[in-house]
N, C-alpha and C positions, 0 to 999 in steps of 0.2 A: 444182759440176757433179760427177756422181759418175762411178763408171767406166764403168758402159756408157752414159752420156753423153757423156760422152769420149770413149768406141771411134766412137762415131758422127760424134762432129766430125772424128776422124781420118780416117774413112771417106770423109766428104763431101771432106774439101779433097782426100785422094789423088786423089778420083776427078776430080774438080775441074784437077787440076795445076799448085797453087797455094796461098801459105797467103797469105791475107787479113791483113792490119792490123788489131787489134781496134779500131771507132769508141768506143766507152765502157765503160769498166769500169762493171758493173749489178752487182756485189758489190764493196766496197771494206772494207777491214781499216787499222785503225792502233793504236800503239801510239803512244800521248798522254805523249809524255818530257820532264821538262827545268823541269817545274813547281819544283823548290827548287833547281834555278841560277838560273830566273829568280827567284824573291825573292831570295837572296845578293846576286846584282848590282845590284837595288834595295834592299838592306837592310833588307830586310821580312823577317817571321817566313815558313818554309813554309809555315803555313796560307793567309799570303797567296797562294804563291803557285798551291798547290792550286786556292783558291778563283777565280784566274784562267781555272786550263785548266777549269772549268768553262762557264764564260761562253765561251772558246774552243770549246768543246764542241757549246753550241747555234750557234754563226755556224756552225762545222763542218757539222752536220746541217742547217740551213737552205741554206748553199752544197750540200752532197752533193743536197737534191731541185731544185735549179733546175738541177744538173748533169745530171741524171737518171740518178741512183745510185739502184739500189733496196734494197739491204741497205747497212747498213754495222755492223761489227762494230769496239765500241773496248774497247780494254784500261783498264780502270782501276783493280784490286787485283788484284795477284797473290798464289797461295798463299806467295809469298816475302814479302811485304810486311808477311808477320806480325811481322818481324824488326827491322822498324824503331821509333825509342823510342815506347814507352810513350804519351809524347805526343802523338807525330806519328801514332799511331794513332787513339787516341782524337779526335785532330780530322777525320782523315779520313772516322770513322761519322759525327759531325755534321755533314762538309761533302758525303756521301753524301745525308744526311735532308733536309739544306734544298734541293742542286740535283734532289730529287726534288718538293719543294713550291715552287720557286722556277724553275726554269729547264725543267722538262720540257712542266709542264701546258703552256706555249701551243704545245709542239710536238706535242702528242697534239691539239691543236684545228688543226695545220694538216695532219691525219691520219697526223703518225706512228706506228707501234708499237712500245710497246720490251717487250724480254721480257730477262730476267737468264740467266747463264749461269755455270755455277763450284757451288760450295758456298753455302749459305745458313744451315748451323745454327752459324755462328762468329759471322756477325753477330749483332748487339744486334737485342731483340724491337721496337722502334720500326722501325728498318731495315726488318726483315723484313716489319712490317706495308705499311709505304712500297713496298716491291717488290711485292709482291700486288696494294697494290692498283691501282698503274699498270699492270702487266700487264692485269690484268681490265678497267680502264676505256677501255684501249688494242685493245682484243683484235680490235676489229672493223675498226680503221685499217688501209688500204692503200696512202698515198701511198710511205711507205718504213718500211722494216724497220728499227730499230735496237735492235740487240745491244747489251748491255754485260757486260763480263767481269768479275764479284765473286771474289775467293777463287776466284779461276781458277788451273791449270795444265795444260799440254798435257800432260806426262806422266801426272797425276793423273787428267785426262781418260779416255785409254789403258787404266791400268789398270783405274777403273773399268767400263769397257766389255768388257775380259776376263773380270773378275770376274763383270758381269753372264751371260755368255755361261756360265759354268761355273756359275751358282747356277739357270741355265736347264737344266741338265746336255744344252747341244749335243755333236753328236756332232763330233769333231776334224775330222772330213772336210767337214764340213761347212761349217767356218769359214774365211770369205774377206774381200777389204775389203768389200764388202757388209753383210755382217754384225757388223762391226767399227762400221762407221760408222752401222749402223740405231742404235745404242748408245751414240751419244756423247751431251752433254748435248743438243744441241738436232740431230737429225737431218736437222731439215728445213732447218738455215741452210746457204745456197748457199755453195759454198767460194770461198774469195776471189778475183778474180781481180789486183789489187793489193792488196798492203800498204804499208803509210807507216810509218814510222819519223822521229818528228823527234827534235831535239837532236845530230843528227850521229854517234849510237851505231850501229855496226854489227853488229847483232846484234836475234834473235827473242824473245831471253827468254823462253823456253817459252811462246810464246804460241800456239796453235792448230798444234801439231805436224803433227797428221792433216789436218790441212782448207790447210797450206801446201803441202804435195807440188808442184804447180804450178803456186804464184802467182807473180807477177812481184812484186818485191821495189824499193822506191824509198824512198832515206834522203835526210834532208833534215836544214840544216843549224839552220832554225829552234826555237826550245824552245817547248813547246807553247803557253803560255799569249799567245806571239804570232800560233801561228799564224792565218789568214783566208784566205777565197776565194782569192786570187791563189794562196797555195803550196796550194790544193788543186785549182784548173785548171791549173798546171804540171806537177804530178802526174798528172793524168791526163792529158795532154799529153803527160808521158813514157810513159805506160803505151802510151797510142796509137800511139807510133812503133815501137813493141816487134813482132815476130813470135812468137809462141809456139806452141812447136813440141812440146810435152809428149814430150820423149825423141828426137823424128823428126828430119827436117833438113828 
């Protein structure tokens, strides 16, 4: 929701004298953690257990549209994640290429959309091909929106969108969150209104800095590669019972 969507929901419940319960989170945010404890504790390589929280991934998205989630935005490479070995990189572009040939198409035939968000010129030239071309073949689906975060960072995010603003040479006066946010990777994705955090870490990892300002925030203790429906209609279940008051009382 942006800001003067905002001013106007603010508007309505003042005048209202009352703040409603939200019934469904229609944007939902998660960051997908906990993929290589869960191999450790089965004694499988990471790759295994990467290759879990994928398949976790689509039960995710298929639970999010019978919830009636209409966006959902997941984190899956951070600009940090350059940092990890060698190895565990490299599996992760092949295990990016195959749940792009294995696990999306049947959800682009039950009308999802996905569109990338992050950086694209680090990955490998098959990747890249693979993201083009689900975006384009996806382009026209509207059952739900799903984001994924490549070679994301929210600060990276930010600056790039500064940077744009002065290579447009705006005038200082000029520039407001409006204009900050026409700028970001994906302008048009609805900002969150819960995020999910599994594996029990408390914490964003620079994940969507701008578009968090005021999401309702829910961690959970599951690692991802187990998560399913059940810890995603508790979640929004807690979201439900939430008041969100954006700053007000």
């Amino acid at each position: 929701m942006r800001l003067l969507e905002r001013l106007r929901t603010l508007r309505a419940l003042a005048s209202s004298g009352e703040r409603e319960l939200p019934a469904v989170a229609r944007s939902v945010a998660i960051i997908m953690d906990g993929n290589g404890r869960w191999a450790r504790r089965k004694h499988l390589p990471v790759a295994a257990g990467h290759r879990a929280g994928t398949r976790a991934l689509r039960r995710t998205v298929e639970a999010a549209i019978d919830l009636g989630v209409e966006s959902l935005c997941v984190y899956a490479f951070s600009t940090e994640n350059w940092s990890r070995p060698p190895d565990e990189v490299e599996d992760l572009m092949e295990i990016f290429v195959e749940t792009i040939e294995r696990e999306l198409p049947d959800l682009a035939r039950q009308g999802v959309r996905v569109r990338f968000i992050g950086r694209r010129d680090r990955a490998t030239g098959a990747l890249r091909a693979k993201m083009d071309e689900l975006e384009a073949g996806t382009a026209d689906n509207k059952r739900l929106q799903l984001w994924i975060a490549f070679d994301y960072g929210g600060r990276a995010e930010i600056v790039e969108a500064t940077r744009r603003l002065f290579e447009e040479g705006a005038d200082p006066r000029d520039i407001d969150e409006n204009a900050i946010a026409a700028r970001l990777y994906a302008p048009e994705m609805p900002e969150p209104d819960v995020l999910i955090r599994t594996s029990g870490e408390l914490r964003v990892s620079n994940f969507l800095l701008w578009q968090l300002a005021y999401t309702e925030l829910i961690f959970v203790e599951t690692l991802w590669p187990d998560f399913a429906e059940r810890d995603l209609r508790q979640a929004l279940a807690e979201y439900a019972g939430r008041r969100r008051r954006y700053g007000g009382r």
